[in-house]
C-alpha positions, 0 to 999 in steps of 0.5 A: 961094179960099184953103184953110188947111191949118193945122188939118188939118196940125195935127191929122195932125202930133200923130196922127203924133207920139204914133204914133211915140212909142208906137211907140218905147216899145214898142220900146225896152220890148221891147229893154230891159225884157222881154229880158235883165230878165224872162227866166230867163237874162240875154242880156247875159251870154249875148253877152259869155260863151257859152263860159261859158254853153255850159260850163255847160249841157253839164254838163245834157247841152245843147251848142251853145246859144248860137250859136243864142241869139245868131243869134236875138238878132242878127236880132232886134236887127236887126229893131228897128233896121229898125224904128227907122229906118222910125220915124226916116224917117217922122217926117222925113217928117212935119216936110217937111209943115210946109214945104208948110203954109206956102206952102199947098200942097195938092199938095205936102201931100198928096203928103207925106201918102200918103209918110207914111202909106206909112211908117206902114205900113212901121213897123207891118210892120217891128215886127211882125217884131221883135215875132215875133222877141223872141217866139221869142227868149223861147220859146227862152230859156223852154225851157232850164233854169238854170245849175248851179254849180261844185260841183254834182256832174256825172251823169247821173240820180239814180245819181250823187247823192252823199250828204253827210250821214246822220242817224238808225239805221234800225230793226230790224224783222222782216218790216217791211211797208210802210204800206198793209200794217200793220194798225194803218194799213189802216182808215184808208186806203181806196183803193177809195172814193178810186179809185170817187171819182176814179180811180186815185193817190187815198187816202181817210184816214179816224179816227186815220190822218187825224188823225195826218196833219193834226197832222204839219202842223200840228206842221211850221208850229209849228215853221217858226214858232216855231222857224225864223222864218218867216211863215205864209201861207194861200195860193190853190191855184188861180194864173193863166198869169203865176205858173206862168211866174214859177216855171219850171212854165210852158211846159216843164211844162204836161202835169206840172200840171192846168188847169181849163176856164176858165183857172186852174192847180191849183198843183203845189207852193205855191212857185208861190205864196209865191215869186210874192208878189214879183213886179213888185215893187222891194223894199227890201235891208232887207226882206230876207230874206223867210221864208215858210211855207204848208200847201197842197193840191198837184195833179201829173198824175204825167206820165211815172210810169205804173207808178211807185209805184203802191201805196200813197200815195207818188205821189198826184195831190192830196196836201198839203205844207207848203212853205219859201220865202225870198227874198233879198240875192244875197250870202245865198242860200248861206247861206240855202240851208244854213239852209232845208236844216236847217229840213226837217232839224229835221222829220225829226229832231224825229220821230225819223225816219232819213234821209239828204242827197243833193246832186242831181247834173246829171242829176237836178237841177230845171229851176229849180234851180242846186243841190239838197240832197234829204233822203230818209227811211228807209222799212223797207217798201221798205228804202230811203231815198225823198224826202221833201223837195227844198231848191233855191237858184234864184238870179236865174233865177226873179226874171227871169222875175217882174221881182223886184227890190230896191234897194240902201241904197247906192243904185245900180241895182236888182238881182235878188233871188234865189229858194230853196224846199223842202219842209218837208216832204211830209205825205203821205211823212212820215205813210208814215214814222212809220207804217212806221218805228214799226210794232210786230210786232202791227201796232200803231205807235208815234208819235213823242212830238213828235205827242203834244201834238197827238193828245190825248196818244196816242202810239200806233195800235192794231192794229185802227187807234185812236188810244190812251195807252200809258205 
């Protein structure tokens, strides 16, 4: 009797062939899309310029980084060519059963099948170590923070900021108290309440301190709108795994943020959101910039501050901010990083609060940041400048990691959008400022006309915390 094996090897041939080509593609995907595309550092320009690379993370206090990058890449690199060759022998293997199907031996046929199968096993353990080991490349890479540039000052905390630019004269107040101390603010802050409720670094704002708080958002989206040309965006407060990696939160800073149980972030800052309407995307040039604006809730655990501004309502977990991002050509993001500095700057000035512009050296600057302008409000209670309002350009760190991209008018290949956001400003620390920098002797406060228009025409806080017209 005669057995015709041609069914059966074609059957295992196309099974054989689409397992390698599955195989090669996840590879190559691997190798090509996920490192040096989608991470925060390019390791490209990691192997051609380490001493360059090195040079620049000294300046955060990192040294000897790349020799253990590319140690890691070279074996990982190593790793897929293994991977590729055990592919490569196994499809031979695969073509040398047609040689058996056309003389019919069975022998020789199942002899070529077990070889194959043995290679197919080789290949699924050889690219599970490539695969751990692109996963411990990504987590290294994860872990180090952006390059600063050339004229970011070098230092090693916020001692060593250098201020560039200062606005306003602080006013003369005798015995000056700070916000929670004021009489006309004290029946509107209520402390006790928010701390029953929920614990400590809560505030339960209540009658005209609630009302001034939400006309000064209200009044910083009019102007980013009307004035400043960016797009209000009503934005979830509550983001998965993939936004907060998108946006550097993730992994470094997990403790710094809350999670619920069934999986989602409470998001620290709506950059993670706003800035997160990109990713996976291949924009056009001409669809940039993109300006955006949204008021949000924002939630920060406040890990590492114990017994840091404890009173009062500076460092709160739940507070809201209205936040700036923009997204753009990589020529522009300079540009736009001045321009996003003056819009917070409008806020400030608008209410005619003093405050004063640091550029953060090394030491204090964010972990996505390559360069950050704070603006820092006078605060007469504390007879400081305290922030109210970080503006960082991240360059292409953050679209990396999102895989957002634009294509060029001139054609070509698509390139990296680049990344900036800043507070525009904090509601919270701007109520503190207009109530301590209008605090009048008799415990009544003075508000900045710009709010008028959204307080029914009051302009002033009574000692005994009511809203009131006062000519």
């Amino acid at each position: 009797m005669v057995i015709s094996l041609k069914p059966v090897y074609e059957n295992f041939v196309g099974i054989i062939h689409k397992y390698i080509h599955f195989i090669i593609v996840m590879l190559h995907k691997s190798q090509n899309n996920r490192i040096g595309n989608n991470l925060m550092h390019d390791i490209k320009s990691i192997r051609e310029n380490p001493q360059d690379f090195d040079q620049a993370l000294q300046l955060r206090g990192i040294y000897g980084m790349s020799a253990k990058i590319l140690s890691l890449d070279e074996e990982r690199r190593s790793a897929i060519l293994d991977a590729e060759t055990a592919t490569a022998d196994q499809n031979k293997a695969a073509r040398e059963i047609g040689k058996a199907k056309s003389s019919n031996d069975e022998n020789a046929f199942k002899i070529l099948r077990d070889l194959v199968s043995s290679k197919k096993k080789e290949v699924a353990s050889k690219s599970a170590r490539a695969k751990e080991l692109d996963q411990e490349l990504t987590n290294l890479l994860m872990t180090i923070p952006n390059l600063p540039l050339s004229d970011v000052p070098v230092g090693k905390d916020e001692l060593e900021n250098v201020e560039i630019f200062k606005w306003g004269t602080p006013p003369e107040i005798k015995n000056a108290k700070e916000h929670f101390e004021i009489a006309g603010a004290k029946p509107g802050m209520d402390f006790e309440t928010a701390s029953k409720l929920s614990g400590s670094r809560f505030v339960l704002l209540r009658g005209s301190i609630a009302r001034v708080h939400r006309a000064l958002s209200q009044f910083m989206l009019d102007i980013h709108v009307t004035e400043h040309d960016l797009t209000e965006t009503m934005t979830p407060v509550l983001v998965r795994d993939e936004a907060m990696y998108g946006t550097n939160q993730l992994p470094k800073f997990a403790e710094d943020s809350y999670k619920t149980t069934n999986g989602w972030w409470l998001i620290p800052t709506s950059e993670v959101t706003l800035t997160n309407t990109v990713s996976g995307r291949n924009l056009s040039e001409s669809d940039l910039p993109i300006r955006l604006t949204a008021h949000t809730l924002c939630f920060r655990s406040e890990a590492g501050s114990a017994g840091k501004d404890t009173s009062g309502m500076l460092r709160q977990h739940q507070f809201e901010k209205v936040e700036m991002v923009s997204i753009t050509h990589p020529d522009q993001s300079l540009e736009e990083h001045t321009r996003m500095t003056k819009c917070a700057q409008a806020i400030l000035e608008k209410l005619c609060l003093p405050y004063r512009i640091v550029v953060l050296c090394t030491g204090d600057m964010g972990f996505g940041a390559r360069k950050t302008h704070d603006l820092e409000v006078w605060l007469p209670g504390q007879k400081k400048y305290r922030e109210i309002s970080s503006v960082s350009v991240c360059g292409d760190f953050q679209a990396r990691r999102m895989l957002a991209r634009f294509k060029p008018t001139n054609g070509g290949k698509l390139k990296f959008v680049h990344t900036l956001n800043g507070s525009g400003v904090a509601v919270g620390r701007c109520l503190i400022a207009v109530l301590e920098n209008g605090q009048n002797e008799d415990g009544s406060i003075s508000l900045p006309a710009a709010l008028s228009p959204y307080l029914g025409d009051c302009n002033r806080i009574s000692s005994t915390g009511y809203l009131e017209k006062k000519v």
